[in-house]
C-alpha positions in Angstrom: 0.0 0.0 0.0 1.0 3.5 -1.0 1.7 6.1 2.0 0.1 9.6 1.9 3.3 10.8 1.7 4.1 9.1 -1.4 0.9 9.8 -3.1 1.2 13.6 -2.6 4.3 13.7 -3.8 3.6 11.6 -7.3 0.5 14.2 -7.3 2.4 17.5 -7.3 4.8 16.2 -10.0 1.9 15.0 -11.8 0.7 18.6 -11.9 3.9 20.5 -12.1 4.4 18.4 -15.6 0.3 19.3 -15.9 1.2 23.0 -15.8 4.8 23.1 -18.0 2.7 21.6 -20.6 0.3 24.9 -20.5 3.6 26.3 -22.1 5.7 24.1 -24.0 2.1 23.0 -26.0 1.2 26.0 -26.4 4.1 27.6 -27.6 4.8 24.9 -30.0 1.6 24.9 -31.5 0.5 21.7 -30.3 -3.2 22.8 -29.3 -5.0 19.6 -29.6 -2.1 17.9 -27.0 -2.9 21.7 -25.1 -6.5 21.1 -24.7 -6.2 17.7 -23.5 -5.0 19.0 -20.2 -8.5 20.4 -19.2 -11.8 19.1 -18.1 -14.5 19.7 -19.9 -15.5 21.5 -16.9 -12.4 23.6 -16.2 -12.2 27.3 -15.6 -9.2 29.0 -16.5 -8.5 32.8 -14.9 -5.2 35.1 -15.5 -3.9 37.8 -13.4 -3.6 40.4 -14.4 -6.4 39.7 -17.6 -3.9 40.5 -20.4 -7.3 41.9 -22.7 -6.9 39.1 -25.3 -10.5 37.4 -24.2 -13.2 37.7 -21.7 -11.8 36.1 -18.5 -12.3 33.6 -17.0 -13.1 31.2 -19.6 -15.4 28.6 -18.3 -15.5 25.1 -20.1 -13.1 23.6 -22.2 -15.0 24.3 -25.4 -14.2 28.5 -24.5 -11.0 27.8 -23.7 -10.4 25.5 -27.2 -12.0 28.6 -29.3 -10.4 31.3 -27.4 -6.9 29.6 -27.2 -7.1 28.3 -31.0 -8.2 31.8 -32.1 -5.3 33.7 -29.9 -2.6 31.4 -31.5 -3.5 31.8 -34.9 -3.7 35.4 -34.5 0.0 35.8 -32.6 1.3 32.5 -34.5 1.8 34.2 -38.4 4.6 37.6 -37.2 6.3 35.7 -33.9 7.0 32.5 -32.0 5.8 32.7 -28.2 7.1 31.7 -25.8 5.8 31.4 -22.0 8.5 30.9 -19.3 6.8 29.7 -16.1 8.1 29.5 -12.2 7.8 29.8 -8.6 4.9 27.6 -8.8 3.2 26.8 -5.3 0.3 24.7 -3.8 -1.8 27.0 -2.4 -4.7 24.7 -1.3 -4.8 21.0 -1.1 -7.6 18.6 -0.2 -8.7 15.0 -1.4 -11.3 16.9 -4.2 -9.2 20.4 -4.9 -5.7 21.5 -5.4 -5.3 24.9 -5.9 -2.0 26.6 -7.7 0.0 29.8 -8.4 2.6 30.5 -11.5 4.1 33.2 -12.3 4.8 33.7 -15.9 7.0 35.8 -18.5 5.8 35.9 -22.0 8.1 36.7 -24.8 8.0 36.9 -28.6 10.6 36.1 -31.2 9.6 37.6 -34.2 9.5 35.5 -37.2 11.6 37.8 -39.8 14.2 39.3 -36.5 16.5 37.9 -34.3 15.2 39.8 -31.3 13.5 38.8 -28.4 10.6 41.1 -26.8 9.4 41.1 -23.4 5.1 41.3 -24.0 4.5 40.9 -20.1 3.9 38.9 -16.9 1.4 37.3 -15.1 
């Protein structure tokens, strides 16, 4: 039999690998692998709202249309990429664990060799 100790620990890597694929799917343009790490009943929220769609998006179908529409707006001048850390559990229970991430976007524009800072979250 598994101890508690073990189980939480296999858990938080579970979701630490749950929440670096946010961004490296993303980012690579692998949406249909990116949408396979929600519930059909997730919400997802982002502080501070960066405008690009009404927040929070509730269901997995919004988040599909809003994410699939952002990327193929962004995708065509620059490559994105999301660099996440300083995750923490915030809340943990047997039914709910609750997370914080901050993030740094950047963008690599496709016909430049620069890289531009578009903000944090």
């Amino acid at each position: 039999m598994e101890d508690r100790t073990a189980r939480e620990a296999l858990d938080r890597a579970r979701i630490m690998d749950l929440i670096a694929g946010y961004a490296y799917f993303y980012d690579e343009g692998e949406l249909d692998r990116f949408m396979d790490l929600f519930w059909d009943d997730a919400t997802l929220d982002i502080t501070p709202d960066p405008g690009f769609f009404p927040l929070p998006l509730v269901g997995r179908a919004a988040i599909d249309v809003a994410y699939r529409g952002r990327y193929a707006e962004v995708s065509v001048e620059a490559r994105r990429r999301h660099i996440q850390s300083n995750t923490l559990f915030l809340a943990t229970s047997p039914t709910e664990i609750r997370t914080a991430t901050f993030l740094v976007a950047m963008s690599v524009p496709r016909d430049e060799g620069g890289v531009r800072l578009l903000g944090t979250g």
